[in-house]
PLY file of the C-alpha trace (Angstrom):
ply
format ascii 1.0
element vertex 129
property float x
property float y
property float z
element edge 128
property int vertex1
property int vertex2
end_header
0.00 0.00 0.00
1.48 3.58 -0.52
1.95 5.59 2.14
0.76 9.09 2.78
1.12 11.90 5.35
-1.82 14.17 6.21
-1.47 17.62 7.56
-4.53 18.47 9.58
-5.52 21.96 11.20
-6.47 21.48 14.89
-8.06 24.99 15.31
-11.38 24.52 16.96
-11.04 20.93 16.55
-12.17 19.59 20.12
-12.83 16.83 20.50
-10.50 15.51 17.91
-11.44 13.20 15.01
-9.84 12.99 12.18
-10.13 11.30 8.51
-8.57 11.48 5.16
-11.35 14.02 4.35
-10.31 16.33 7.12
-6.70 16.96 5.86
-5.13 20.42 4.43
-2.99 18.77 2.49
-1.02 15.39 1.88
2.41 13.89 0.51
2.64 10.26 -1.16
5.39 8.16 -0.68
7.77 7.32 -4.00
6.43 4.01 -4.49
4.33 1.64 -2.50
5.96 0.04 0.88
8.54 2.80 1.10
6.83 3.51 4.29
6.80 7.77 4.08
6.90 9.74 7.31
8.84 8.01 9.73
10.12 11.20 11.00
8.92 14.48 10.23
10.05 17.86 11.01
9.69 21.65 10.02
12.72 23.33 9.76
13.55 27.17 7.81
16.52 26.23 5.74
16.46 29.35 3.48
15.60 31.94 6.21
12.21 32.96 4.62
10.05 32.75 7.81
8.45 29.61 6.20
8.69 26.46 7.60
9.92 23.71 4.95
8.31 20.21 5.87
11.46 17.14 6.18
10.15 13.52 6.04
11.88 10.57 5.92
11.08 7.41 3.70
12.56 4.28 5.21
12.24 2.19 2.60
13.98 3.85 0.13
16.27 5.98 2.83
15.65 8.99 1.48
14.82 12.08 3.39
12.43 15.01 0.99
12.14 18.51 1.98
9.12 20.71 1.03
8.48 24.19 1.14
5.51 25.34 2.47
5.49 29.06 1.52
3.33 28.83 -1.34
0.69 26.88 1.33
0.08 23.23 1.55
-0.73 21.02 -1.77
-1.31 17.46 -2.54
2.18 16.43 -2.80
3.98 13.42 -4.34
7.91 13.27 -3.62
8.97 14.43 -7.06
7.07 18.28 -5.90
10.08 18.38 -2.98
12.62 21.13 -3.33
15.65 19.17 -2.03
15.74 15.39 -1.46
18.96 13.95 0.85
19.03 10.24 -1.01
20.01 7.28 1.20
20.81 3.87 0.38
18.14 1.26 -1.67
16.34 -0.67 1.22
18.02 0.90 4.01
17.47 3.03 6.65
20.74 5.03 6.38
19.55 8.74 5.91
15.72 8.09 7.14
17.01 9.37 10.76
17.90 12.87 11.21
17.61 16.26 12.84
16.63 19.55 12.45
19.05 22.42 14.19
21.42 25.38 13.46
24.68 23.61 13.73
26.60 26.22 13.02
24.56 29.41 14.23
24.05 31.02 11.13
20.53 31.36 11.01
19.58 28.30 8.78
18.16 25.70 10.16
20.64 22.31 9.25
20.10 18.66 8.84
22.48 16.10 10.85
21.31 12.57 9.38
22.03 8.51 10.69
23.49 6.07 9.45
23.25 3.50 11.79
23.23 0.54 9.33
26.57 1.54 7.45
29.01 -0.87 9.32
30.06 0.70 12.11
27.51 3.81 11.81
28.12 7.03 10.76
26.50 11.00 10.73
26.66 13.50 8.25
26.10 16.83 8.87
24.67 19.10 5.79
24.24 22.69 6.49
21.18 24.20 4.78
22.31 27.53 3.53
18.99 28.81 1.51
18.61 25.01 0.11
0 1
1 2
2 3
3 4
4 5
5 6
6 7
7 8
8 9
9 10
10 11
11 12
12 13
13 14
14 15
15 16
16 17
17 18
18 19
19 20
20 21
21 22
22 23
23 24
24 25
25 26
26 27
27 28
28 29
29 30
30 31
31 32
32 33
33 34
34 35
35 36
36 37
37 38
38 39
39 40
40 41
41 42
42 43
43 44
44 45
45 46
46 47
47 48
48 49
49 50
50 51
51 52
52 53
53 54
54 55
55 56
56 57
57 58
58 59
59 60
60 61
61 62
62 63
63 64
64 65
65 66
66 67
67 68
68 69
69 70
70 71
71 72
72 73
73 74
74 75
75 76
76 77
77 78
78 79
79 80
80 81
81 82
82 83
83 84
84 85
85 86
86 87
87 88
88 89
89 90
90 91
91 92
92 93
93 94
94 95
95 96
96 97
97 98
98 99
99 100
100 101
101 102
102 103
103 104
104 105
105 106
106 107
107 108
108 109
109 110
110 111
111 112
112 113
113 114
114 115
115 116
116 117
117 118
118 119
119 120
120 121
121 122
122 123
123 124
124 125
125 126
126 127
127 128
């Protein structure tokens, strides 16, 4: 089955129930199984004030970035702006984390690669993506 993530808006939404109907927008995986949104984060990688969307795919090991300035669409992974690929059927890149490593404003990605022998990290700094 493919996967998909739904972004939902939870003003005045109590009590909270939720269906595919109720979403904003949504993002489908790259191919069926390849089990899209493992982690997801927002993070500002070009400064804009805009949050871009990161998601992980662990069955391909890919991580996709979105921006989200223009609003939210029905996405597929070929509509991301940046796309960190991992390796075929591993989880190498599908970990990661959103901060300013290096304090210049941009938001940066450190991803893991815990399956790559004896492991590894891999910082990429984000400067406007």
């Amino acid at each position: 089955a493919t996967t998909e993530i739904y972004t939902l808006s939870l003003h005045d939404a109590l009590p909270i129930y939720f269906t595919e109907e109720d979403a904003l927008a949504s993002i489908r995986g790259s191919e069926d199984d390849a089990r899209l949104g493992r982690s997801v984060e927002a993070m500002d990688g070009n400064a804009d004030g805009y949050a871009e969307l990161v998601v992980s795919e662990v069955g391909t090991g890919d991580i996709y970035i979105f921006d989200t300035a223009e609003g939210y669409a029905n996405w597929t992974t070929d509509d991301s702006i940046a796309n960190v690929v991992g390796v075929t059927g591993g989880s190498c890149s599908a970990e990661f984390l959103v901060l300013d490593a290096n304090l210049d404003g941009f938001d940066d990605l450190i991803t893991g690669c815990p399956d790559a022998g004896s492991g590894s990290l891999h910082l990429l700094l984000a400067p406007g993506l």
